[in-house]
N, C-alpha and C positions, 0 to 999 in steps of 0.2 A: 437593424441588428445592433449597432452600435450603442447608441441612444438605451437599447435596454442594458447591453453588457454593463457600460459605465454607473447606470441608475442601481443593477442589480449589484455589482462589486466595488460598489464605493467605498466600503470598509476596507477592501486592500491598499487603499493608500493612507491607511492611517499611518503616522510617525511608530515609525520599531527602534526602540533605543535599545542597540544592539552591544552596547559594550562601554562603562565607563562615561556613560549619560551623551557617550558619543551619537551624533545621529547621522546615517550614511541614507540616503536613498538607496532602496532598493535599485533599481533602477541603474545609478549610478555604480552599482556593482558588478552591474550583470548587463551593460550595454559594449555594442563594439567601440573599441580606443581606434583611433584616426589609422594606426599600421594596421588592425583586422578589417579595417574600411578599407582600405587601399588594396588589401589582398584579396577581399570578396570582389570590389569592382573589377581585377585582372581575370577573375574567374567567370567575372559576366560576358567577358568577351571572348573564351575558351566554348569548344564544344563540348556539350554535355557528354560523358560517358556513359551509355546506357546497356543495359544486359538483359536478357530474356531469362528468367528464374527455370530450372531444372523442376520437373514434374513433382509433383508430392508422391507419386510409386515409384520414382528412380529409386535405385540401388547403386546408393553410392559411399564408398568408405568414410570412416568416420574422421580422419585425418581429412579428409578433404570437404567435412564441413566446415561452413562461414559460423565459428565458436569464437568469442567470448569470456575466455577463463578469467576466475576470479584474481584481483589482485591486492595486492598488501598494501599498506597505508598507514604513517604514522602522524597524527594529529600532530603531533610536535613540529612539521615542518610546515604547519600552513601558515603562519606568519598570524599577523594582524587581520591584514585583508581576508585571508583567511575565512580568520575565524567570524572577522564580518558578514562575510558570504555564508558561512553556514548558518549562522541565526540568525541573516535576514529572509535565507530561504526557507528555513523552517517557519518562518511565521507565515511568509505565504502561503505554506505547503499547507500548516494546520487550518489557516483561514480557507482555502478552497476544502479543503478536505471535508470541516464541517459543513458548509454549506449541501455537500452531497454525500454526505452523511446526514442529514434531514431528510434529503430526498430518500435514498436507500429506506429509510425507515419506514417512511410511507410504503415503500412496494412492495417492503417483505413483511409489514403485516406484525403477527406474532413469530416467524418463522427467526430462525437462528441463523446471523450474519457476520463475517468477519468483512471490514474494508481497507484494505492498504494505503494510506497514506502515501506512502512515499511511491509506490507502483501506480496510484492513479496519477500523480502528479507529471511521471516518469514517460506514463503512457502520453498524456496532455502535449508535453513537449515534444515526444516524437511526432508528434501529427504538427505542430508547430515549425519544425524543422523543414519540414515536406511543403509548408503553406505559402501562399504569398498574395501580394495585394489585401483587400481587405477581408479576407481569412485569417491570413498573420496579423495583421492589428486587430483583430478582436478577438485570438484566443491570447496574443499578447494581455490583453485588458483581461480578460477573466481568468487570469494566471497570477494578477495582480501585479503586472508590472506595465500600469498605466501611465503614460508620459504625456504631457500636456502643453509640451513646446510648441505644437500644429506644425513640426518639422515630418519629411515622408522620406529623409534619407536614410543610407546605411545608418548613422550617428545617432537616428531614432529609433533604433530595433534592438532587440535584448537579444546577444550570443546564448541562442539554444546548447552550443556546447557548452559553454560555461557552467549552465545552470545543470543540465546531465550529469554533468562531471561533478558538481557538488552535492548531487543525490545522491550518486556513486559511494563520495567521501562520506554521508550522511548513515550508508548501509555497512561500510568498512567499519564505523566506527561501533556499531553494534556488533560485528557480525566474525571481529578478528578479536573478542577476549575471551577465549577459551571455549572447553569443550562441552560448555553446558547451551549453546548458542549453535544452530546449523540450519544454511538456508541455502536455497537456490530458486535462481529466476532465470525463467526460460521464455525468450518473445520470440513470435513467430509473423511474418504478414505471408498472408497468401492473395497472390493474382490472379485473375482469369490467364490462358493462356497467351493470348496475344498483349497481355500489356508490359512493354518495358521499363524497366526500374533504372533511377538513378544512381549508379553508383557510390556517387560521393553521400548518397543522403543514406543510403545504407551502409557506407562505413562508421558516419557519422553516431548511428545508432547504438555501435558496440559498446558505449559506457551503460546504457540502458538496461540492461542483464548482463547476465553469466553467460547465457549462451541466445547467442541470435539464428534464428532459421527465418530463409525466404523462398519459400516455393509457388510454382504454379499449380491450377487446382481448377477443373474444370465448374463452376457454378451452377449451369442449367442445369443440375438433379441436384434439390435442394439436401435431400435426405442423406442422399447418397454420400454429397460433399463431406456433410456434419461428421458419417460415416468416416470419410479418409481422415478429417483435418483429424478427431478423435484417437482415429488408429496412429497417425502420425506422432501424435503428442505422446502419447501412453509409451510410444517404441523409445523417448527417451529421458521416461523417467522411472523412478520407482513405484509408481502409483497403477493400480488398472482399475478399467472400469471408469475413467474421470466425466467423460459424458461435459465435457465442455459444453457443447453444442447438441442442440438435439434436432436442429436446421439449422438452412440459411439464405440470405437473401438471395434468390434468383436475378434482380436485376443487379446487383454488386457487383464489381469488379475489383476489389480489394478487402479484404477481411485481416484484424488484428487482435490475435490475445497474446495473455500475457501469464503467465503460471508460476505463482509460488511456493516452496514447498517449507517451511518453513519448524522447527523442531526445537522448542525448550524442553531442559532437566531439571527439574528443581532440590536442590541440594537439601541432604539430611533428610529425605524423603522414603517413603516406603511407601508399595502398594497393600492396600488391606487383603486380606487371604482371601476374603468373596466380598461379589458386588455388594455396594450400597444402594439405598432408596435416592432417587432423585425425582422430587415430583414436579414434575410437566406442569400440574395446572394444581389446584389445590384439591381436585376427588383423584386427579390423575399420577401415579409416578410410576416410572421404569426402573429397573435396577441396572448398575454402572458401574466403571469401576474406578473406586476412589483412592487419593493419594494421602497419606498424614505427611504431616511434618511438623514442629515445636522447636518455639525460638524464640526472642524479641523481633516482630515487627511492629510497623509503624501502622495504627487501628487510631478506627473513630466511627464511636456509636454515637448519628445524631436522635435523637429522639423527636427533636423538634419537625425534622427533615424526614423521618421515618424510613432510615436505611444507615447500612455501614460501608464503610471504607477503608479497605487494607490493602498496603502495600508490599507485593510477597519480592524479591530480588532475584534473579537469575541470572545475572553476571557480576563483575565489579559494582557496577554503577547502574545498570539497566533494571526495567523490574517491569511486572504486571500491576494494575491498580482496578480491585475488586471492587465493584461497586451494587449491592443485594437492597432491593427493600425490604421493609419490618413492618409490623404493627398493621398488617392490609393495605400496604403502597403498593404501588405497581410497578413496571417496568414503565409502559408509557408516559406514565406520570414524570418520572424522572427524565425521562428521555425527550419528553414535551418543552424543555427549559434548557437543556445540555447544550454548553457553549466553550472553550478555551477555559474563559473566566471562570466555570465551574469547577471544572477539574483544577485550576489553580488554586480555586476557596478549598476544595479536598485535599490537592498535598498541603497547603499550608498549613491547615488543621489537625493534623496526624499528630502523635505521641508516639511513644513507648509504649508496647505491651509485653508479658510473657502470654504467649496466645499455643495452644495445640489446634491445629488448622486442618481440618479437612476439606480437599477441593477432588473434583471429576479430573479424575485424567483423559484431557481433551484430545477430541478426532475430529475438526471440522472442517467443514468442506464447504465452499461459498464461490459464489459466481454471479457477477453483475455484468452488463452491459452497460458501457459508459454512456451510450447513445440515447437510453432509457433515462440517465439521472440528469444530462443535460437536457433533457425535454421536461425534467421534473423541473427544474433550477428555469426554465421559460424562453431555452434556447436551443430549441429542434433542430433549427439547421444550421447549428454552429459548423457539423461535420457534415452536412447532409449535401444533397443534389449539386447544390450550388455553390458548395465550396468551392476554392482555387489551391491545388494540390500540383503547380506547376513545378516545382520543386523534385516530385518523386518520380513523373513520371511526362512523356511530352504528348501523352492520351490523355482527355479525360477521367478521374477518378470520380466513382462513383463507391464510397465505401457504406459497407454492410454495418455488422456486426464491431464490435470493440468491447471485448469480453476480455475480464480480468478475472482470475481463477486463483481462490487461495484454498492450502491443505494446511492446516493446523497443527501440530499436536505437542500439548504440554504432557510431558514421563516426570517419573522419578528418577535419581541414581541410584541404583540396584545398591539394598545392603544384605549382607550375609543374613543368618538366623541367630546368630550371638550380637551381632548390631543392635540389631530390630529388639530383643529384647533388654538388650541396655539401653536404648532411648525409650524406651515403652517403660523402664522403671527409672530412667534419670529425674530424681525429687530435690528440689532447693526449698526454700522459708516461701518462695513467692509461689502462690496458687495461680495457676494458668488459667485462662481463658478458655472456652472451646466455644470455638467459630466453626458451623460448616455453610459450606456454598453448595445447597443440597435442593435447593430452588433457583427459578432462572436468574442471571443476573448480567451486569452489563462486565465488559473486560476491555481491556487497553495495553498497550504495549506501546513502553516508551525505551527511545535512546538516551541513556541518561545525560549524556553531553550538551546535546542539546534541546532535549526534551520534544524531542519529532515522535509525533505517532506514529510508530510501525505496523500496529492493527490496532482495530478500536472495533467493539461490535458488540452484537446482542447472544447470550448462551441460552437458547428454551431447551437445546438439546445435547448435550455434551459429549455425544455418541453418533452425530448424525452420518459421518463418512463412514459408519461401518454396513 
C-alpha cells in the first residue's frame, strides 16, 4: 500500500513557494509542535470516552442536536503563518483534488458533475483523524503530506486539526463577502447499532461542516437503510427528494456523507422572460432558463486551443471560470489535458472585454462516492476492510459508502422592469461581444484569496436537479 501511495503521489512533495520566494514545508506547518506531543501522549494514557449514537428515528429536539454553526473569520488576523498554511494547503487540496477529478471523469462518462474540493479534502481528513497505524501514514502520504524522516512518533504526524481548521478558514473566506455567496455543509456518520463512537474524535470533527450529525441506523436492509439515512438528510435541509443513496452496504458498519448546498447570484443579471435553447448534444437541445448580464470581463478566444475562457465574478474577489469548446472541440478533449497548470495558462491569458453574456441558470445535483475514486486513483483499500480506524471506535470499522453530495445553483439578482430595460438599451462607442454558454461546458469555482477550488466540474445539463 505504501509503495504505491508514495509512487502515485509523488507530485505532493513538490516545493510550493508560498509567499515572497519563502519555502515552508508543508509538512512543517501542519505537524505536531513538542506541547501538542506532550498533550496527545497524556491522552494516550486516559480512557477513551465512548457513547453509543441515538437512533436515526429518534425524535429529538433540535437544540439538542450535536450542530456546528457557522463562524466569522477575519483573514487579517492570521498572521504570516497564517497565511502560509492557507497556500500551502490549497496546493495540496488542488493537487489531490485533480487527481480524482480525473478519476470522477472517467465514471461519469458524458453525464454532468460538480466535485468539491475543499469537501473532499475535508472528508479525507476526517477519516484521517479516526486512523492509526499504517492507515494514518498512508492517507497522510496521499493527502500530500509525506515526511521522510523514517521517524513513527507523535513529531512524525500532521495535526488533523490543524489542517480542518484551515479548510474551515479556506470556506470563511469565500463564504463571508456578502450576499451574493450562500452555503451550507451538513456531515453526517451513521453506525450500525452496537458500535461505539469516540467522542473526542467526534468533537474533533465540528470544524468539518456547519452542521455535524451522528446516528445509529440499522444496516441489514440495505434498501430500507438508503430509505432512512435519505429521509434523514431531507428533514434538515431545504432540498427534497436528494436520493443520496439509493442502497447500501450490508456488511458496513459505518457510513459517511457529506452535503452541500451551495447558492451564487450573479450581479446586474436578469433572467430572460422564456427558456433558451441549450443543446445537449449537437442534434440534441432542451430549453432552460437563461441569465444575461453585460460588462467588462476578463475573455479569451483561443482559436488555436478551440475554445473560450471567461471569467464571470461573483463576490469581491471570487469568480466562476467558463471554459466552452469552438470550432468541433469537445469537452473530453480538453478535459483529457486539465491540470492546475492549465487553468493557470487560462487566467494568465485573460484581457478586457465589453462582452453581453448569456449563461443557464444553474440546478445541479452531483453525487460521488469517494470510495469509487480512490479505487480509480489504484487504491481500493485505502478505506476498505483492513483499515485501522482505532481512533473512532474500540470495534472494528468496517466502512461502507463515503458519499459527497453537491446542490448547485447559480441565480440572478432580481431587477425591476425599468432596469431590465435600461440595461437592454445602455450603448457606449464600444460594440460588445455576445458570448452564450448554450452548449456543454466545463466550470470552476474559485476562492479568490487563494485560488482553492470550490467546485470544478462538467455542465451537459444545466437543469439536471429539477
Amino acid at each position: 500500500m505504501k509503495v504505491q501511495i508514495i509512487l502515485l503521489h509523488l507530485a505532493a512533495y513538490v516545493a510550493v513557494s508560498v509567499c515572497n520566494r519563502v519555502y515552508v514545508h508543508p509538512f512543517n506547518l501542519f505537524n505536531f509542535n513538542k506541547t501538542e506531543c506532550e498533550k496527545a501522549e497524556k491522552l494516550n494514557h486516559t480512557i477513551e470516552k465512548l457513547f453509543i449514537p441515538i437512533s436515526i428515528d429518534s425524535k429529538i429536539k433540535s437544540e439538542d442536536e450535536l450542530v456546528k454553526e457557522k463562524t466569522s473569520f477575519d483573514v487579517k488576523q492570521l498572521g504570516i503563518t497564517g497565511n502560509y498554511m492557507l497556500n500551502s494547503l490549497t496546493y495540496l487540496m488542488n493537487d489531490f483534488g485533480f487527481r480524482a477529478l480525473n478519476a470522477l471523469m472517467k465514471m461519469s462518462k458524458d453525464d454532468t458533475f460538480l466535485l468539491s474540493y475543499t469537501n473532499l479534502y475535508a472528508t479525507m481528513i476526517s477519516f484521517y483523524l479516526g486512523a492509526s497505524g499504517d492507515t494514518s501514514d498512508d492517507l497522510q502520504t496521499i493527502l500530500g503530506f509525506l515526511h521522510s524522516s523514517g521517524r513513527a512518533d507523535c513529531a512524525s504526524k500532521v495535526n488533523g486539526l490543524k489542517v480542518l481548521s484551515t479548510l474551515r478558514n479556506i470556506d470563511n473566506l469565500l463564504f463571508s463577502k456578502g450576499a451574493n455567496i450562500d452555503a451550507l455543509t451538513i456531515a453526517c456518520i451513521f453506525v450500525a447499532p452496537d458500535v461505539p463512537l469516540s467522542e473526542m474524535f467526534v468533537q474533533n470533527l465540528l470544524p468539518s461542516a456547519d452542521e455535524l450529525y451522528v446516528r445509529s441506523v440499522d444496516f441489514t436492509n440495505s434498501i430500507k437503510t438508503a430509505e432512512l439515512i435519505n429521509d434523514f438528510l431531507e428533514s434538515r435541509t431545504s432540498k427534497k427528494n436528494l436520493n443520496v443513496l439509493k442502497s447500501t452496504d450490508e456488511s458496513a458498519n459505518l457510513l459517511y456523507t457529506s452535503y452541500i448546498h451551495f447558492t451564487g447570484k450573479i450581479n446586474n443579471s436578469f433572467l430572460f422572460p422564456e427558456p433558451q435553447d441549450f443543446w445537449i448534444e449537437p442534434n440534441r437541445k432542451i430549453l432552460v432558463p437563461m441569465l444575461s448580464v453585460s460588462g467588462m470581463f476578463q475573455y479569451k478566444t483561443d482559436d488555436t486551443m478551440n475554445q473560450t475562457v471567461l471569467k464571470l465574478p461573483i463576490s469581491e474577489n471570487d469568480f466562476l471560470l467558463l471554459v466552452q469548446p469552438t470550432n468541433g472541440n469537445t469537452l473530453k478533449n480538453i478535459e483529457s489535458s486539465i491540470s492546475w497548470d492549465t487553468f493557470q495558462k487560462w487566467l494568465n491569458n485573460l484581457s478586457n472585454r465589453k462582452i453581453d453574456l448569456s449563461l443557464p441558470k444553474l440546478e445541479i445535483e452531483s453525487s460521488y462516492d469517494i470510495q469509487e475514486i480512490l479505487a480509480k486513483l489504484g487504491v481500493p483499500s485505502l478505506l476498505g476492510n483492513t483499515a485501522n480506524f482505532r481512533k473512532i471506535s474500540n470495534v472494528d470499522i468496517q466502512v461502507g459508502q463515503i458519499i459527497n453530495k453537491v446542490n448547485f445553483e447559480l441565480e440572478s439578482i432580481a431587477l425591476d422592469t425599468s432596469e431590465v430595460k435600461s440595461h437592454l438599451s445602455d450603448k457606449d462607442d464600444i460594440e460588445p461581444l455576445e458570448v452564450k454558454y448554450n452548449e456543454p461546458f466545463l466550470l470552476a469555482v474559485f476562492e479568490g484569496t487563494t485560488k482553492a477550488f470550490i467546485f470544478i466540474g462538467r455542465i451537459t445539463n444545466p437543469v439536471n436537479a429539477l
